[in-house]
C-alpha positions as CSV (number, residue, x, y, z in Angstrom):
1,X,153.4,-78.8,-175.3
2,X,152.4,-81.1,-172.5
3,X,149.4,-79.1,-171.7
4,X,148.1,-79.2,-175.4
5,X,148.4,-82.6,-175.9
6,X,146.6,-83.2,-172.3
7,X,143.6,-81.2,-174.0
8,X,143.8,-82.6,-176.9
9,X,143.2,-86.0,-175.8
10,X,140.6,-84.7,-173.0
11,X,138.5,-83.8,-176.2
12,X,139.1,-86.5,-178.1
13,X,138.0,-88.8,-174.7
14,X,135.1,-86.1,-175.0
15,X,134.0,-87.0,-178.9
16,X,134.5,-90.3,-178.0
17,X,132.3,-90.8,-175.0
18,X,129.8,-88.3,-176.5
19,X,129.0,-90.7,-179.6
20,X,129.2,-93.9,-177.1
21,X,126.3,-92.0,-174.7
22,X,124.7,-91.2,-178.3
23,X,124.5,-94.7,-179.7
24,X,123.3,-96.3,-176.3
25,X,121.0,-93.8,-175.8
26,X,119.6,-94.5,-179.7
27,X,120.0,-98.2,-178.8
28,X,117.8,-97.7,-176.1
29,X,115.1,-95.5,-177.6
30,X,115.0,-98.1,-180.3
31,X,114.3,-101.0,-177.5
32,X,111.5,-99.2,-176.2
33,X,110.2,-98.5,-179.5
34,X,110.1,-102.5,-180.0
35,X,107.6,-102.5,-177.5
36,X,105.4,-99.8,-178.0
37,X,105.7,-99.3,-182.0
38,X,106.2,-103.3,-183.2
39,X,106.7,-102.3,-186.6
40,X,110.7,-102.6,-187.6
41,X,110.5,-100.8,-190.4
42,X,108.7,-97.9,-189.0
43,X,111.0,-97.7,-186.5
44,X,114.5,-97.9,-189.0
45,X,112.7,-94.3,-190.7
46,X,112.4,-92.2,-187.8
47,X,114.3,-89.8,-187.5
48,X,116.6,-89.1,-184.4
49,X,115.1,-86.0,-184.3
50,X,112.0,-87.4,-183.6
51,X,112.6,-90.2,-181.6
52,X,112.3,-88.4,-177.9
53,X,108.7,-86.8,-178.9
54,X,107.1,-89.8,-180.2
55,X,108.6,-91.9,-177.5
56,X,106.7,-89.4,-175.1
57,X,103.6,-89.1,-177.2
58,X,103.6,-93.2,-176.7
59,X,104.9,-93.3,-172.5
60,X,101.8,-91.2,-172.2
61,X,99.4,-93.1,-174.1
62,X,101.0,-96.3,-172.5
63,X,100.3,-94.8,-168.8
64,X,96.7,-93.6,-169.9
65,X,96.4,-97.3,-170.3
66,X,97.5,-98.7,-167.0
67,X,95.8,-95.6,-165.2
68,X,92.6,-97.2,-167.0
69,X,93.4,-100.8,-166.2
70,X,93.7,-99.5,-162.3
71,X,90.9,-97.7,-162.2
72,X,88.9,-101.0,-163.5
73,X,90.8,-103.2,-160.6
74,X,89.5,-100.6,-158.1
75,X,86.0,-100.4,-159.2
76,X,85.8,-104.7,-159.5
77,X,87.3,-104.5,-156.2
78,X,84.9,-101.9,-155.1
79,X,82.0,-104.2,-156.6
80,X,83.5,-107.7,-155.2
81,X,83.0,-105.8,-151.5
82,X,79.2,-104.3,-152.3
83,X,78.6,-108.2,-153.5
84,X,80.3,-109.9,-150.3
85,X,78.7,-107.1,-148.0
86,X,75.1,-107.9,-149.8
87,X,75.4,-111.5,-149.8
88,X,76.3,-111.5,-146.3
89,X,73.2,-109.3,-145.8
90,X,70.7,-111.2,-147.8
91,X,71.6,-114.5,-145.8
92,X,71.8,-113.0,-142.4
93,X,68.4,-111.6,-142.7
94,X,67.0,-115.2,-143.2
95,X,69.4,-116.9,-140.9
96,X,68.7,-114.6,-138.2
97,X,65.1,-115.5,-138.9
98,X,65.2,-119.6,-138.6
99,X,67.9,-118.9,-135.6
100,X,65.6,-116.7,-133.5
101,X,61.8,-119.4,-133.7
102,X,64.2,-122.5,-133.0
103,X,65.6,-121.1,-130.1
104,X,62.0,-120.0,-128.9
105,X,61.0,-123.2,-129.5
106,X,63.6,-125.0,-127.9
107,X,63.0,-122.9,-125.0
108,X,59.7,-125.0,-124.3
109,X,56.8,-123.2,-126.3
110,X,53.5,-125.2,-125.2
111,X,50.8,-123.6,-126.9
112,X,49.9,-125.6,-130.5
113,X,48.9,-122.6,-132.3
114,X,52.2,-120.8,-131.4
115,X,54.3,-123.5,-132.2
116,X,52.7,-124.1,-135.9
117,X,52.7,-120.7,-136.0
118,X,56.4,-120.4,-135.5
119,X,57.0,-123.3,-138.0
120,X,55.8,-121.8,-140.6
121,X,57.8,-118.8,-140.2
122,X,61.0,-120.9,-139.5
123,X,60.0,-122.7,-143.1
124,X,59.9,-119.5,-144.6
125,X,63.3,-118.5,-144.0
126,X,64.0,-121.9,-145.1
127,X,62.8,-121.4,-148.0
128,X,64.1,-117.9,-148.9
129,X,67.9,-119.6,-148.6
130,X,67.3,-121.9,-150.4
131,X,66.1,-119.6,-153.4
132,X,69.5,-117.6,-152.6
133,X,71.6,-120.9,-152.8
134,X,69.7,-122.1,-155.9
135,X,70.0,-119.2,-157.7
136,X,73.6,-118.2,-157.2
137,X,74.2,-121.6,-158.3
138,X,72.5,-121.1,-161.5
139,X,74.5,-117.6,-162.3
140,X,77.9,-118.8,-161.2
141,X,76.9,-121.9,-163.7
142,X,76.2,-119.5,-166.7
143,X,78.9,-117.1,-165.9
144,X,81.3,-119.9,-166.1
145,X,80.0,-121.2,-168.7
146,X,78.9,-125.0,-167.5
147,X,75.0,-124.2,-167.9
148,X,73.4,-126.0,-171.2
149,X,70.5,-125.0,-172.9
150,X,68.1,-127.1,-174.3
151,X,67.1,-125.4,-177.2
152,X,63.9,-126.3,-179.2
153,X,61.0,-125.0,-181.3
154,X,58.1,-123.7,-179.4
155,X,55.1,-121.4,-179.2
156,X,55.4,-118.4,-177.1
157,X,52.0,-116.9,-176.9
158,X,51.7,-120.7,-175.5
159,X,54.5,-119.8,-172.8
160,X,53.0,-116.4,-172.1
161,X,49.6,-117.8,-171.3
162,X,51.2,-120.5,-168.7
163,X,53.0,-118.2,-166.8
164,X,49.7,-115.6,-166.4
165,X,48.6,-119.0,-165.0
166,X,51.1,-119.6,-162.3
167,X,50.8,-115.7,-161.5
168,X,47.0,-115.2,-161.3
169,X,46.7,-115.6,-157.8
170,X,49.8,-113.3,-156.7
171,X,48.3,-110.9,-159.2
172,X,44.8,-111.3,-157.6
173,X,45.9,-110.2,-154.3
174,X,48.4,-107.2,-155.3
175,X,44.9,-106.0,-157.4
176,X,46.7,-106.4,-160.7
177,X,45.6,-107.3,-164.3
178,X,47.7,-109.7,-166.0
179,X,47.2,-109.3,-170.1
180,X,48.4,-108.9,-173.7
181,X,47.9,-105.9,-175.3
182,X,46.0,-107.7,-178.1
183,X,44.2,-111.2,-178.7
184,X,47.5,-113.5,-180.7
185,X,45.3,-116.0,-182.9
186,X,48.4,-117.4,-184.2
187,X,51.8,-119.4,-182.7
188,X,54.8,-117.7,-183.4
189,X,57.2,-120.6,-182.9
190,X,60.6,-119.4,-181.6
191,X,63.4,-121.7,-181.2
192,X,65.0,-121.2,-177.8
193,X,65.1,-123.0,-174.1
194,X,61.5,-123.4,-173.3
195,X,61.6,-123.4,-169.3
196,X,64.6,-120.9,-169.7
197,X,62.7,-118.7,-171.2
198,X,59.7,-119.3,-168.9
199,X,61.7,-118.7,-166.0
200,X,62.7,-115.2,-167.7
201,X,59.0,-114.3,-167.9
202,X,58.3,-115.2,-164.6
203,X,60.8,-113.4,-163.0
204,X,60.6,-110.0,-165.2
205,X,56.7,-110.1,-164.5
206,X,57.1,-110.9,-160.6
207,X,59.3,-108.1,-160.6
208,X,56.2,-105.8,-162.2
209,X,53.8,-107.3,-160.1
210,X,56.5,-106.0,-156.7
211,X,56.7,-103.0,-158.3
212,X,53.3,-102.0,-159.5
213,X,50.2,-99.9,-158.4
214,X,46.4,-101.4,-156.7
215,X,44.5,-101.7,-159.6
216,X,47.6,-101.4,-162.0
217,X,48.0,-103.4,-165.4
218,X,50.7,-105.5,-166.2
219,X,51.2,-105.8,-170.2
220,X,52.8,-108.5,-172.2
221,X,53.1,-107.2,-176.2
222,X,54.7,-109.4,-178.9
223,X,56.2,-107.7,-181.7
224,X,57.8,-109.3,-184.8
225,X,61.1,-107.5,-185.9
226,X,63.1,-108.4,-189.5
227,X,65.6,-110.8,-189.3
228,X,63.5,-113.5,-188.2
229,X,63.6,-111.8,-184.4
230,X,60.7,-111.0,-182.6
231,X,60.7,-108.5,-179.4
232,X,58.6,-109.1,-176.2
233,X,57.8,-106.5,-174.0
234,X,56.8,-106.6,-170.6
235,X,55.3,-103.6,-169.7
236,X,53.4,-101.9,-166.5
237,X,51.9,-98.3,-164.9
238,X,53.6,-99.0,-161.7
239,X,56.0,-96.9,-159.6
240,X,58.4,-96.9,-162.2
241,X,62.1,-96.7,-161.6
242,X,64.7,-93.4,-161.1
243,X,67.1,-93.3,-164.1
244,X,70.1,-93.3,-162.2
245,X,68.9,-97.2,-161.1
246,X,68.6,-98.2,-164.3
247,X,72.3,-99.2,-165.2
248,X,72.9,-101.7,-162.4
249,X,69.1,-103.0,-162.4
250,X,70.5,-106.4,-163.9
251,X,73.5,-107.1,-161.0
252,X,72.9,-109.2,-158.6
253,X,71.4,-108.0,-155.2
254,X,71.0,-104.6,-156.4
255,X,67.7,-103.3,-155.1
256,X,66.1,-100.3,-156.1
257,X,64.2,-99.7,-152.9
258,X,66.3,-102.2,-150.4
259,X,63.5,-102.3,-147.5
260,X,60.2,-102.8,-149.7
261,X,62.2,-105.6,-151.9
262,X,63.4,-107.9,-149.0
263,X,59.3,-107.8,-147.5
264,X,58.3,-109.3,-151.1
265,X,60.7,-111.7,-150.5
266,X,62.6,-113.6,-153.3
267,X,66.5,-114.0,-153.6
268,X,67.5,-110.8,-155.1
269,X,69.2,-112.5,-157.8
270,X,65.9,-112.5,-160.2
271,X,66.7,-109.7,-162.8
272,X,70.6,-111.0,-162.9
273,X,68.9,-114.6,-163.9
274,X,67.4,-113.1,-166.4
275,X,70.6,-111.1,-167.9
276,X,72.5,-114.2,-167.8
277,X,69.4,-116.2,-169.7
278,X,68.9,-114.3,-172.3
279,X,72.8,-113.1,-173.1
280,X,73.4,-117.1,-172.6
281,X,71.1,-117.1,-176.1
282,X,72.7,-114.3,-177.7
283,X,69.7,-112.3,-177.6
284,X,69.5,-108.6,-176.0
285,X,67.6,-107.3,-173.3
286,X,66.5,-103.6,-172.6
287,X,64.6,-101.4,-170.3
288,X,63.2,-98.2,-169.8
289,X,61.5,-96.8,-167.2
290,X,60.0,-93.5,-165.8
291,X,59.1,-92.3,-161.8
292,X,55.4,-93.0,-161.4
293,X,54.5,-93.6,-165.0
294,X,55.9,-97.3,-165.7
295,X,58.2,-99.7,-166.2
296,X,59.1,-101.8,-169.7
297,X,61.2,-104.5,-169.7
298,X,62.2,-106.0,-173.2
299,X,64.1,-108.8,-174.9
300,X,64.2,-110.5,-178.3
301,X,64.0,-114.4,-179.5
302,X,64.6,-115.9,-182.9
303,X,62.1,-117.0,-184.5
304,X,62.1,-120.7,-185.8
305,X,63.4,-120.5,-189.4
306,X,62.0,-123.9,-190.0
């Protein structure tokens, strides 16, 4: 009699305990749910049944997610080293430079000509720091948002013509025709940052002019799109550029070919400029580009409505 009761109560403590683990476990799954599936009543209709596999389906999709969020903090981190290790690079080369004549010169160098001689090359690494400094200023200042623009109407053939100007000479001596593709009789206002955008066509056709062939032809097309947008393409026969460069042409110190870029000169920072410029007026830029055929270089403006 004593030993059926004993089991009798055993299995009752059994039932008991068995709907207890049920109801936490339930309780649980439902808390988990809360945070994956915020939808109450979406979670009050499933069925128990069910409850385990869509859990999983969601733990899954919930640690697809962080795999992808650690895979992004590796490759920023990745990119915050080939930054640090290129900055350090670009301003040790100049450094190095300016370090190595003022020590010569402190040394005693008597001779006039080697003395102005070493000057000017001291100046020059003076002035490719500066151009680093000055420009990394200007991207951290659009990047975190504290650069302005000064938007206004203006002609951009007008722009175009200016900056063959300023360029004529460096084009002169790399043997390079600076030109539009056809004679533009007309303005075509636009209504943007006037030196901005200057600075953008400077840069994009210094880089053609670094990158292009003796004799070569650097092209500058206008081309009005609907939507009161117009595209301008800056386009050359140079070297052109491999595709695999082409996706991290606009970040900052990337150089296609490191050794030939530095002797040009220049920060480095020019096509990243030119990103942050035109993205900083909601406008698009593109490229395209093929080995020994050419480079084009491309970006819209809005037209001025008024």
């Amino acid at each position: 009699m004593l030993c059926v009761e004993f089991f009798a109560i055993l299995f009752l403590a059994y039932v008991i305990l068995s709907l207890s683990f049920e109801r936490f476990l339930v309780s649980r799954v439902k808390e988990l749910y809360k945070s994956l599936i915020p939808t109450t009543s979406y979670i009050n209709s499933i069925n128990q049944a069910e409850d385990i596999d869509i859990l999983t389906s969601n733990l899954q999709k919930l640690n697809s997610e962080k795999n992808l969020e650690i895979e992004l903090l590796k490759k920023e981190q990745d990119y915050r080293r080939e930054f640090i290790g290129n900055l350090a690079h670009e301003l040790k080369t100049p450094l190095f430079t300016v370090q190595g004549y003022v020590l010569t010169l402190q040394d005693g160098v008597k001779d006039k000509k080697v003395v102005k001689k070493y000057l000017k090359q001291t100046s020059k690494g003076v002035d490719r720091l500066i151009y680093i400094i000055k420009d990394l200023d200007l991207i951290t200042k659009f990047e975190s948002g504290i650069a302005t623009l000064d938007r206004k109407s203006f002609d951009i053939v007008e722009v175009v013509r200016n900056v063959f100007e300023l360029l004529e000479m460096r084009a002169s001596k790399d043997k390079i025709v600076l030109k539009f593709d056809k004679e533009y009789s007309k303005q075509l206002m636009v209504f943007a940052d006037k030196d901005r955008i200057q600075q953008v066509l400077t840069n994009l056709i210094i880089n053609s002019l670094k990158y292009g062939t003796e004799r070569g032809v650097t092209e500058v097309s206008i081309e009005v799109l609907k939507e009161n947008k117009i595209l301008i393409r800056i386009a050359d026969n140079g070297e052109g550029i491999d595709e695999q460069h082409l996706p991290r042409l606009f970040e900052r110190f990337y150089r296609v070919d490191k050794t030939r870029s530095r002797n040009q000169g220049g920060s480095g920072l020019g096509l990243a400029i030119v990103k942050h410029i035109i993205e900083a007026h909601d406008e698009k830029i593109f490229v395209e580009s093929k080995v020994r055929i050419g480079s084009e270089f491309s970006f819209s403006l809005t037209l001025n409505q008024d």
